[in-house]
C-alpha positions as CSV (number, residue, x, y, z in Angstrom):
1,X,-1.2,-15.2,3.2
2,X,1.1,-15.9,6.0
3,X,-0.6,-13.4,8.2
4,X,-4.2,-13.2,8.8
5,X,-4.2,-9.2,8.7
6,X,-2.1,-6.0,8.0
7,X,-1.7,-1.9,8.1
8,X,-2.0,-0.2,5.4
9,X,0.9,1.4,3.7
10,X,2.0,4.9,3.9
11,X,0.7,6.0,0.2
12,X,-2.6,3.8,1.3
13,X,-3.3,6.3,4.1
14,X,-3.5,9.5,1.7
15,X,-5.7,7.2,-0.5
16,X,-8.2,6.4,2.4
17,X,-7.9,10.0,3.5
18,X,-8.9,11.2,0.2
19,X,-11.6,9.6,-1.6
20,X,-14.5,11.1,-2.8
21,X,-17.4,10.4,-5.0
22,X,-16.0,12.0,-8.2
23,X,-12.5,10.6,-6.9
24,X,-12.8,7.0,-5.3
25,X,-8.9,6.3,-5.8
26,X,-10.1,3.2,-8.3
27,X,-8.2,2.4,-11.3
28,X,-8.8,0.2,-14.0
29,X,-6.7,-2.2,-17.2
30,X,-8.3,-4.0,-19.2
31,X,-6.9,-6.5,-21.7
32,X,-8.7,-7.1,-24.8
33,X,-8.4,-10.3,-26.5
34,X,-9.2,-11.6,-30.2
35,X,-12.1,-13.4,-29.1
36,X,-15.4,-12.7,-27.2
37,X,-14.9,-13.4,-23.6
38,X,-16.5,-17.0,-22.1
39,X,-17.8,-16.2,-18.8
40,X,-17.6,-19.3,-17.5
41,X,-13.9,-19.7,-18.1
42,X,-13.3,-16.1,-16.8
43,X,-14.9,-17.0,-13.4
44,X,-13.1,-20.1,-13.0
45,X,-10.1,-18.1,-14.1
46,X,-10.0,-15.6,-11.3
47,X,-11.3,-18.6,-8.6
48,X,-7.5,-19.7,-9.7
49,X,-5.9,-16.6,-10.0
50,X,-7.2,-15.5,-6.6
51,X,-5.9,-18.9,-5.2
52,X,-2.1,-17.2,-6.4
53,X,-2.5,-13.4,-5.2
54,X,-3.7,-14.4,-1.5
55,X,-2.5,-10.3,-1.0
56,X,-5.7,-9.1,-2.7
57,X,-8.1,-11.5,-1.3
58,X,-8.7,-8.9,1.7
59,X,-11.1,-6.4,3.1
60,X,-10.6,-3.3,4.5
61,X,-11.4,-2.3,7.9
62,X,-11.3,0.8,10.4
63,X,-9.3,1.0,13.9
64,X,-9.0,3.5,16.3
65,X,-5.2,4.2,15.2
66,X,-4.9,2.8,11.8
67,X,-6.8,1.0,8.7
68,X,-5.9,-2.6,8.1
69,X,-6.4,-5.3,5.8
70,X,-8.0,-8.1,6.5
71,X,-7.6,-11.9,4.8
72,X,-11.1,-13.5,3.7
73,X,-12.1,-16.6,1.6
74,X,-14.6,-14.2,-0.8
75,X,-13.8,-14.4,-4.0
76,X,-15.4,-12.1,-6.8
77,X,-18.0,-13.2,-9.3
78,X,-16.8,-11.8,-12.8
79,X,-19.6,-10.0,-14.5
80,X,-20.7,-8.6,-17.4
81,X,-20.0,-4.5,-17.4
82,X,-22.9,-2.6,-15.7
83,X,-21.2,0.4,-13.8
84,X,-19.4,3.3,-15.3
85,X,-15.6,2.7,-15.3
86,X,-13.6,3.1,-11.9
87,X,-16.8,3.4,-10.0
88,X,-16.4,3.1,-6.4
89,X,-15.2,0.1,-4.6
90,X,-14.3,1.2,-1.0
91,X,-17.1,1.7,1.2
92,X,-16.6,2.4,4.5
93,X,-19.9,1.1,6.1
94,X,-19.5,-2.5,3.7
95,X,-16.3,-3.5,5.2
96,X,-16.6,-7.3,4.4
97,X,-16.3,-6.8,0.4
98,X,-13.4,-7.4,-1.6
99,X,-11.8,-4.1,-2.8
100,X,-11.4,-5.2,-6.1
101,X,-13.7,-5.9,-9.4
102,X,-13.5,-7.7,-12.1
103,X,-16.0,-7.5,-15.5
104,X,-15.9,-8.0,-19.2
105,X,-17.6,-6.7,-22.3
106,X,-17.5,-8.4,-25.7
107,X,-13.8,-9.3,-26.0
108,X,-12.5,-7.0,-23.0
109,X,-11.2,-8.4,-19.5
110,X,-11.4,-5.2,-17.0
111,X,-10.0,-5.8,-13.7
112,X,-10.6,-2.2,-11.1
113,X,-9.1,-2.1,-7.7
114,X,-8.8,0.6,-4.9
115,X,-5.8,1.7,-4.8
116,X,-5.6,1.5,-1.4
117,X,-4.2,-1.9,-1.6
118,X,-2.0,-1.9,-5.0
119,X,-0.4,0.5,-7.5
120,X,-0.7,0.1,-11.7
121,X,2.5,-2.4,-11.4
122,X,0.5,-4.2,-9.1
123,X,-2.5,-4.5,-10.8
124,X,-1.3,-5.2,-14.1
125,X,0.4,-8.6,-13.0
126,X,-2.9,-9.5,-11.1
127,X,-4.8,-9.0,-14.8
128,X,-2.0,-10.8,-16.7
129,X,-2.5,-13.7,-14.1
130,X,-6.0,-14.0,-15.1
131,X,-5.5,-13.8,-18.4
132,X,-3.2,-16.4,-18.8
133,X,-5.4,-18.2,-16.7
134,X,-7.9,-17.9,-18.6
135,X,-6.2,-18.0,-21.9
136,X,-4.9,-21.6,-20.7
137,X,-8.7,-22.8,-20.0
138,X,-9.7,-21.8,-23.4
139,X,-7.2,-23.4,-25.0
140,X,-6.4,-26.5,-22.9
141,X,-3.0,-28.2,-23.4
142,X,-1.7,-25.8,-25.6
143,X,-0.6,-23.0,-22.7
144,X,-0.6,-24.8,-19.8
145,X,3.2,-25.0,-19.8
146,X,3.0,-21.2,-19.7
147,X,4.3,-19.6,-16.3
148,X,2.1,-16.9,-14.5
149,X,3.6,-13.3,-13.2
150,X,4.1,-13.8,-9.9
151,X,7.2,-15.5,-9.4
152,X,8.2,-13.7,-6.0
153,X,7.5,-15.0,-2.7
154,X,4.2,-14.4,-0.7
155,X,6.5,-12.9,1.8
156,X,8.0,-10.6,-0.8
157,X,4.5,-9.5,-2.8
158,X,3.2,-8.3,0.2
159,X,6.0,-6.5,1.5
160,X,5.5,-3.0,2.7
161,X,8.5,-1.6,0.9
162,X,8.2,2.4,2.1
163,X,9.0,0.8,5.7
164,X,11.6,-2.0,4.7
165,X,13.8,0.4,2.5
166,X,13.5,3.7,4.6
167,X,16.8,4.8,5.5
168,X,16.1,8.1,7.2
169,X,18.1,10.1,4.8
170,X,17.9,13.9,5.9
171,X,18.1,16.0,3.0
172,X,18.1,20.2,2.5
173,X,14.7,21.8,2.3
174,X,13.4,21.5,-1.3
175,X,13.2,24.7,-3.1
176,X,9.1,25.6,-2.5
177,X,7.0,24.6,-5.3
178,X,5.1,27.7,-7.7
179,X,1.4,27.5,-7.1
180,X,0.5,25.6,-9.9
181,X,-2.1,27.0,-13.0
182,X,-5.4,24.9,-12.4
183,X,-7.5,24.0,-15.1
184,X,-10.9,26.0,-15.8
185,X,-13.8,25.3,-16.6
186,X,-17.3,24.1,-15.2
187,X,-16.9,20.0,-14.1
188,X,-19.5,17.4,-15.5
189,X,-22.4,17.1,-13.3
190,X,-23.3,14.7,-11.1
191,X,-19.8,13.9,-10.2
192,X,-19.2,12.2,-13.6
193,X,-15.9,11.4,-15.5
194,X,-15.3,11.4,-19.0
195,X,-12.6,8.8,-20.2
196,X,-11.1,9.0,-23.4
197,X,-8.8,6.3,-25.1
198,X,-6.2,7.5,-27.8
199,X,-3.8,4.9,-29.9
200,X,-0.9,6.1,-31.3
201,X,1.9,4.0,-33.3
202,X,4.5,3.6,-30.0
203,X,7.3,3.5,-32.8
204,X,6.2,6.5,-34.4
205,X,6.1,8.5,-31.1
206,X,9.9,6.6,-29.6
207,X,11.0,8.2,-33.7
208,X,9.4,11.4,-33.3
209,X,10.7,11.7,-29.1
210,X,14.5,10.7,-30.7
211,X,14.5,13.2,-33.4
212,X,13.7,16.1,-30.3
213,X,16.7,14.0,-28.0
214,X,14.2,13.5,-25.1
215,X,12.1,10.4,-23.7
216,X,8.7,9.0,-24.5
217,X,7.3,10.5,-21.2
218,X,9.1,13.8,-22.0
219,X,7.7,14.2,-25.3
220,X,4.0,12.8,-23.8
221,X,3.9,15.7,-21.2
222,X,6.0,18.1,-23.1
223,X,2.5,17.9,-25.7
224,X,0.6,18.3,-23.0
225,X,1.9,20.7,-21.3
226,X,2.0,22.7,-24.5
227,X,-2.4,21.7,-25.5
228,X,-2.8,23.1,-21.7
229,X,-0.8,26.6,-22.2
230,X,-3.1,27.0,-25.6
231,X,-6.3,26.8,-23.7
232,X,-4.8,28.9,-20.7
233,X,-7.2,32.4,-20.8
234,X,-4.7,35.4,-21.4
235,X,-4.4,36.7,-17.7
236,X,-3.4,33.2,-16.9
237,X,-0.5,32.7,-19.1
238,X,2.0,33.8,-17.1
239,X,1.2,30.7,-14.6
240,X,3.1,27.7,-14.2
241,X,2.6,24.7,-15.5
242,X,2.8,21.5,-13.7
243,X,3.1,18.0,-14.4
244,X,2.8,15.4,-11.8
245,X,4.4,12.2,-12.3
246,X,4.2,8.8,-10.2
247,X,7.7,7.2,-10.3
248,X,7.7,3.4,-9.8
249,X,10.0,3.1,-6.6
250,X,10.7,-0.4,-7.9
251,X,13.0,1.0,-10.9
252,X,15.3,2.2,-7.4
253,X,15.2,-0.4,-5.0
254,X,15.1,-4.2,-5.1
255,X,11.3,-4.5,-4.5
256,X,8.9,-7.0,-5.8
257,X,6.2,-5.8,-4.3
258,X,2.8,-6.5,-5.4
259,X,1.5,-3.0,-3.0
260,X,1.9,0.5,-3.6
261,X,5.9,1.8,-4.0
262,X,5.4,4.8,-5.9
263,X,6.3,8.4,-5.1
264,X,5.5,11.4,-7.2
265,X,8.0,14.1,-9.1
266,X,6.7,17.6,-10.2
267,X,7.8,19.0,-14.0
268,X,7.1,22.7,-14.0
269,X,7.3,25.2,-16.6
270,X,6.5,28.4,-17.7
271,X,5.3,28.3,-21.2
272,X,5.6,31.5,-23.8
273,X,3.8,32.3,-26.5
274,X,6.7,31.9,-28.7
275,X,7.4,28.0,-27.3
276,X,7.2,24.9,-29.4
277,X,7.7,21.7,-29.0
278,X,11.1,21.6,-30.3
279,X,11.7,24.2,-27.4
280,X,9.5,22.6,-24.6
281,X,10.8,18.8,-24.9
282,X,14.4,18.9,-23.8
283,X,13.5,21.6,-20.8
284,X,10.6,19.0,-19.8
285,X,13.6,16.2,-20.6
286,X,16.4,18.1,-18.4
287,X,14.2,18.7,-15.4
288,X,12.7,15.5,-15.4
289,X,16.1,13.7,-15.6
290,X,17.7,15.6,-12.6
291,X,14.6,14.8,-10.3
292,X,15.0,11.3,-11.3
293,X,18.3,10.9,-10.1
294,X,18.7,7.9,-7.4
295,X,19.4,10.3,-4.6
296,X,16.7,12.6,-5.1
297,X,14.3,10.0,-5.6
298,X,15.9,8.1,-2.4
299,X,15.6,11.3,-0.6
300,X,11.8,12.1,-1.1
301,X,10.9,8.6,-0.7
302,X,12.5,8.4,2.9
303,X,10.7,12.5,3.6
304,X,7.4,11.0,3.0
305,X,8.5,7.8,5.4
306,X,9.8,9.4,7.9
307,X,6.6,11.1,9.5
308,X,5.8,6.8,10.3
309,X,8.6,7.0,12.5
310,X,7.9,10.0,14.4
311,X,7.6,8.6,18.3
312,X,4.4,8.6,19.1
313,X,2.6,9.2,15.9
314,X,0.7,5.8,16.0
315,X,-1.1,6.6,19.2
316,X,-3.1,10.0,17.3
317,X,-6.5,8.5,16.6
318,X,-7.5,7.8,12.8
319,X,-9.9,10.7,13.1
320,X,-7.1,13.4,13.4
321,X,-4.3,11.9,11.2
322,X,-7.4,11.3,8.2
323,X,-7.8,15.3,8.7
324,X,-4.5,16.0,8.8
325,X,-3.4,13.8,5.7
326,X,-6.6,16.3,3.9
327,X,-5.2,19.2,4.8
328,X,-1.6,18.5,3.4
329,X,-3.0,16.5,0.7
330,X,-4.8,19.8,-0.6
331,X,-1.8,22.2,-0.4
332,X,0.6,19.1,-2.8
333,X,-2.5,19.4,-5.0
334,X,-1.9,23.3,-5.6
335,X,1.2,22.3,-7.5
336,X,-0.5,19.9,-9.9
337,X,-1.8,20.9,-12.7
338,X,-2.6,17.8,-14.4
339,X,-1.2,13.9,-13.9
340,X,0.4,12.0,-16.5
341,X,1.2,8.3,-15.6
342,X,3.9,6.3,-17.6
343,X,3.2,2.5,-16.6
344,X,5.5,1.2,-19.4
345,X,5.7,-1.0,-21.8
346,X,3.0,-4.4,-21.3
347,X,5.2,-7.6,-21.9
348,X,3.8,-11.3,-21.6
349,X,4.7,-14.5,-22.6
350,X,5.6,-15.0,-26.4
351,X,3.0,-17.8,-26.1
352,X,-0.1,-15.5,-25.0
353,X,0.4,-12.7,-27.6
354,X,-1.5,-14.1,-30.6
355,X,-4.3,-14.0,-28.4
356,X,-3.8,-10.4,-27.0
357,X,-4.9,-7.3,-28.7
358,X,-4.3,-4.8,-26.4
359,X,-3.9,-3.0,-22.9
360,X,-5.3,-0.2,-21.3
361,X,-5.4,1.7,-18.2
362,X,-7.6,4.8,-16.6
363,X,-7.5,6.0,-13.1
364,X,-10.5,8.3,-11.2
365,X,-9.4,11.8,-10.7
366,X,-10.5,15.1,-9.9
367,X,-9.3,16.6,-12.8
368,X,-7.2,15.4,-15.8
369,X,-5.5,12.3,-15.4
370,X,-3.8,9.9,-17.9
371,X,-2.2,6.6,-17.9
372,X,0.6,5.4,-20.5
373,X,0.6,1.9,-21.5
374,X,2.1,0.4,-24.8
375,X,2.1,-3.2,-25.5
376,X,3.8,-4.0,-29.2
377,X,3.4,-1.0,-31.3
378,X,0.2,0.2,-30.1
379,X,0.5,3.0,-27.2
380,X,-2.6,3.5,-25.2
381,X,-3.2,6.9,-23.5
382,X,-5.6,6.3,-21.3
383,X,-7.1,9.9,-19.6
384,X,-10.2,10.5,-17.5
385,X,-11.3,14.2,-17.0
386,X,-13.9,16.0,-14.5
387,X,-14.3,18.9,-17.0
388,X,-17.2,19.3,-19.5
389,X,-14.7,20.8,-22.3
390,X,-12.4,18.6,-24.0
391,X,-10.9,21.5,-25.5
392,X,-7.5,20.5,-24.0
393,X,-7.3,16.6,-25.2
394,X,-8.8,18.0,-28.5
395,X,-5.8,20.4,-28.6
396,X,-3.0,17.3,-27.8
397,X,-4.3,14.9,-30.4
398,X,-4.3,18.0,-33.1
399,X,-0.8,18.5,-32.1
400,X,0.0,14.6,-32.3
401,X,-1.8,14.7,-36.1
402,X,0.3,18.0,-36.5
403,X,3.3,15.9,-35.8
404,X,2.2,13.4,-38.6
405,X,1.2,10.5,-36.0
406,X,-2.0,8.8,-36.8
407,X,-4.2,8.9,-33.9
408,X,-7.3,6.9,-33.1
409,X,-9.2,8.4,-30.4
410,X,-12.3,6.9,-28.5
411,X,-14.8,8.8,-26.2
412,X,-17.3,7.4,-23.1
413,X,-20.6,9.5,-23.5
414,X,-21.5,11.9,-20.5
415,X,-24.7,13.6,-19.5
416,X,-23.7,17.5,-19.5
């Protein structure tokens, strides 16, 4: 890395703000390939891989003003699994330790980082550069000629893109946002998660989202939305429902930027008893495609900048923006009723794929959150949930068997 430290970015800050035992702000993808993984390989692997993502080889440390990250020479020791999955990696009394981990188990490459320092776009080329890595190790001479992901600049992977494309667009007040139904329910003790990993056939879902006129996404959170509103207790029904989205900020600006560039959109709706899917989907569709529009999106992301640019704001001690950054954090969160996180479709080298079975992806949370990855036909929806019932992902993947997909669901066992 060209420089020897650097701030945080602006999504960073909520991140640091926010953490909590049940939350730490980790997220995880894993790759699992045909063969059982040789630890060996995998350790020289990352040694390499770490050698071409200088941007992650950092720690993270505490000023009077700001956080920063730090460069260091540590590179992590790949082990087998021994912790539950996103467990915390961002301690702030062990600030000389890498923020990211990587383990395997059986087949599976996981890689987990704090999402302080990268978003899923991020992190996925960091795995698929260890994979091929490691893919080209195991097979020597035969995928050598194979190029890794990052082909951008240093300079331009660890850009801070909030600050290099804000363009301090004003824009009229948003219409205010209904408080949001929250889910119910006693959490899992012990400030446990509960991860769950569903397949679905990504063409049967793309055939099933084209028949209702809508998106993939659409038809994902149109689903959901419905399994919530079915669990909803009777006096709650008339509450609105709402699904938080992260939008990659790369899709908008010319960004190759291996650190956070996301921002999130809000799809609400209030459900009826009398709704369907066939009635749900294209309102989910229309709303989502008119907050997607460039200018909205360009708009938001410049009203989240342009508190950075405020004179004066980067002389108020950490201490007082951290609480501040809480309190604001808590009122977004009364308009979310659950996340759902499209990270697209997985592609890698033509060469690789005979050795790649799939790709998944999880993220802490404080309630219900999943991830969306396909790679070929098979689409991973990846969730982790703070509640003890599962009545609501029961309810989704009934309605996805309803619709005639076929489903393979898998379950982490919790202590309730």
């Amino acid at each position: 890395m060209a420089q020897s430290w650097y701030k945080v970015d602006n999504v960073a800050k909520v991140f640091l703000a926010t953490t909590t035992r049940r939350d730490p702000r980790v997220f995880r993808i894993s790759c699992t390939l045909t063969q059982d993984i040789d630890p060996e390989k995998l350790n020289e692997a990352v040694r390499r891989t770490a050698q071409e993502w200088p941007q992650f080889q950092v720690t993270l440390h505490r000023g009077l003003f700001w956080h920063y990250f730090e460069s260091t020479d540590q590179v992590p020791l790949a082990k087998e699994e021994n912790k539950e999955p996103c467990a915390p990696l961002y301690v702030p009394e062990r600030r000389n330790q890498l923020i990211y981990r990587v383990s395997y188990f059986g087949a599976r490459i996981n890689l987990e980082m704090f999402h302080a320092m990268t978003d899923g776009n991020g992190g996925f080329l960091f795995l698929k550069s260890i994979v091929r890595n490691y893919l080209a190790l195991c097979y020597p001479g035969t995928l050598d000629h194979v190029p890794t992901p990052n082909s951008a600049s240093e300079a331009d992977l660890a850009q801070d893109s909030f600050k290099n494309f804000y363009g301090g667009t004003r824009r009229a007040a948003p219409a205010k946002q209904p408080r949001a139904y929250h889910l119910r329910g006693l959490r899992l003790p012990y400030d446990q998660l509960q991860y769950f990993e569903g397949h679905l056939s990504a063409k049967e879902v793309l055939a099933r989202a084209r028949t209702l006129g809508v998106s993939l996404t659409s038809y994902l959170g149109a689903s959901l939305m419905l399994a919530i509103y079915a669990e909803m207790p009777a006096m709650d029904r008339n509450k609105t429902i709402s699904i938080s989205l992260p939008v990659n900020l790369r899709n908008y600006y010319p960004s190759e930027t291996a650190r956070n560039f996301f921002n999130s959109v809000y799809v609400t709706h209030t459900l009826t008893e009398a709704d369907t899917l066939e009635t749900v989907a294209p309102v989910f569709d229309a709303k989502l495609k008119e907050i997607l529009h460039p200018e909205n999106i360009k708009a938001q992301m410049d009203e989240y900048e342009k508190l950075e640019h405020m004179p004066g704001i980067r002389l108020v001690p950490l201490f007082i923006k951290n609480a501040a950054v809480r309190f604001f954090t808590h009122l977004e969160d009364r308009h979310v009723t659950a996340v759902l996180s499209n990270m697209g479709r997985v592609d890698v080298s033509e060469e690789l794929r005979p050795y790649i079975r799939q790709f998944a992806a999880f993220s802490s949370c404080e309630g219900l959150f999943t991830c969306v990855s396909s790679y070929g036909d098979d689409l991973v929806l990846g969730t982790a949930s703070a509640l003890r019932s599962t009545n609501v992902l029961r309810r989704l993947y009934r309605g996805f068997a309803a619709e005639g997909l076929n489903v393979t669901l898998y379950a982490t066992e919790v202590e309730k």
